[in-house]
C-alpha positions as a Python dict, from the first residue, in 0.01 Angstrom:
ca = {
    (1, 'X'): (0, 0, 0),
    (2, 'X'): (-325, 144, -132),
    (3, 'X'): (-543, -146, -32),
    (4, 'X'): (-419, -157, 268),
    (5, 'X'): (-477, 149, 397),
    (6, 'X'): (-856, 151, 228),
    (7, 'X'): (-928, -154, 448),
    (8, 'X'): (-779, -7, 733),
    (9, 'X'): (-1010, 301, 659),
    (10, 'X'): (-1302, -1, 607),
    (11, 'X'): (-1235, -119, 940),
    (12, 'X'): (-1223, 186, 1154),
    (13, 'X'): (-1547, 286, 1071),
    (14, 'X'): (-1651, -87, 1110),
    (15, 'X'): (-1565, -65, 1471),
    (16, 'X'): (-1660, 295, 1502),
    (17, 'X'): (-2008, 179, 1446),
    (18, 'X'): (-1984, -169, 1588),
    (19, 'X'): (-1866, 92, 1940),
    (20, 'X'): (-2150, 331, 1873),
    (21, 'X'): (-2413, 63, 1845),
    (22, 'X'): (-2315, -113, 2120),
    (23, 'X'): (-2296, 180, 2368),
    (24, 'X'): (-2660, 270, 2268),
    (25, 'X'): (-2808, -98, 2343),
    (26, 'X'): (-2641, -3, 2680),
    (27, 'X'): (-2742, 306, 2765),
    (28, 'X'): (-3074, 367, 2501),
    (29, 'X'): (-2889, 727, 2377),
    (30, 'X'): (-3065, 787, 2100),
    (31, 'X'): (-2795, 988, 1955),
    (32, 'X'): (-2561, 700, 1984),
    (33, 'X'): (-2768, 480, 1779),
    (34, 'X'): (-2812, 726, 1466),
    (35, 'X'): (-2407, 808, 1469),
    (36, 'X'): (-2357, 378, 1495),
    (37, 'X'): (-2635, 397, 1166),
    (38, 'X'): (-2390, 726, 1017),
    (39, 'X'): (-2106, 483, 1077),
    (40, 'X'): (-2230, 197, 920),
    (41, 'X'): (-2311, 333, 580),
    (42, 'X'): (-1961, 509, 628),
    (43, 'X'): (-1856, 151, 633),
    (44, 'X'): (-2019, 23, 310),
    (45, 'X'): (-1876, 329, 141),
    (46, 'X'): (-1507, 240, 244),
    (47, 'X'): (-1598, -109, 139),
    (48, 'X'): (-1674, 41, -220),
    (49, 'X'): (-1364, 260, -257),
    (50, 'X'): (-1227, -96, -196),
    (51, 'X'): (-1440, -281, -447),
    (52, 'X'): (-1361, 0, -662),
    (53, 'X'): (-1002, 91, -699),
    (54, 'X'): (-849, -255, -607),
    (55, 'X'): (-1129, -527, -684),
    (56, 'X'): (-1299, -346, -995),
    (57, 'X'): (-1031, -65, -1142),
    (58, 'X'): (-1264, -88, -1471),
    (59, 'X'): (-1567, -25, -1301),
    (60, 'X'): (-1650, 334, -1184),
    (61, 'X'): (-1843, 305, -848),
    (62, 'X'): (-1809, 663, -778),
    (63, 'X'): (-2133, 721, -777),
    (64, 'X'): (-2267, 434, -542),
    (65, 'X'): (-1989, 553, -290),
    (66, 'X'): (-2145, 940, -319),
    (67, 'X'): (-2471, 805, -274),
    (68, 'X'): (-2408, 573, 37),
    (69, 'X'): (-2224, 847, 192),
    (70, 'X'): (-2473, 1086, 136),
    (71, 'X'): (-2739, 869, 310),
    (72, 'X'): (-2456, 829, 600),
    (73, 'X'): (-2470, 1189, 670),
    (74, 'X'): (-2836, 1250, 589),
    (75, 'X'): (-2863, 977, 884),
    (76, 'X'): (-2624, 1174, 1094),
    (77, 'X'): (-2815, 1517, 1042),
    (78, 'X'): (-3142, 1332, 1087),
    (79, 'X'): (-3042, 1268, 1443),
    (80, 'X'): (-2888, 1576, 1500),
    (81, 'X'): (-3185, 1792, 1456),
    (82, 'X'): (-3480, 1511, 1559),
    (83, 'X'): (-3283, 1344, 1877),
    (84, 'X'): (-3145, 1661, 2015),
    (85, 'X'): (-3415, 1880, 2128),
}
């Protein structure tokens, strides 16, 4: 039940950022594009709590999921404070 609801989580932010990306090649919102970027990374994380506790129970990614969701929000913030004024 576990894995399932980590992909799930894997694939909502998958489509989160496939929507985001795809409204900013539409309408060239710059805020769009860095919350599609936020989304992404999200993505890769999810995919690692994946890799990690179903795939790879030995191997402690814990810090590789920290660190790509750290660069998701940096990303986020980024375009919060430059793309906003």
């Amino acid at each position: 039940m576990a894995a399932l609801i980590y992909t799930l989580c894997a694939l909502t932010c998958a489509t989160c950022a496939w929507l985001l990306l795809r409204g900013h090649r539409r309408t060239r919102f710059r805020l769009l594009f860095w919350a599609g970027l936020c989304f992404a990374m999200l993505t890769v994380s999810n995919a690692l709590v994946v890799a990690d506790r179903i795939f790879l129970p030995d191997v402690s990614l814990a810090t590789w999921r920290l660190a790509t969701t750290l660069m998701a929000l940096g990303l986020l913030l980024y375009g919060l404070i430059w793309e906003g004024e």
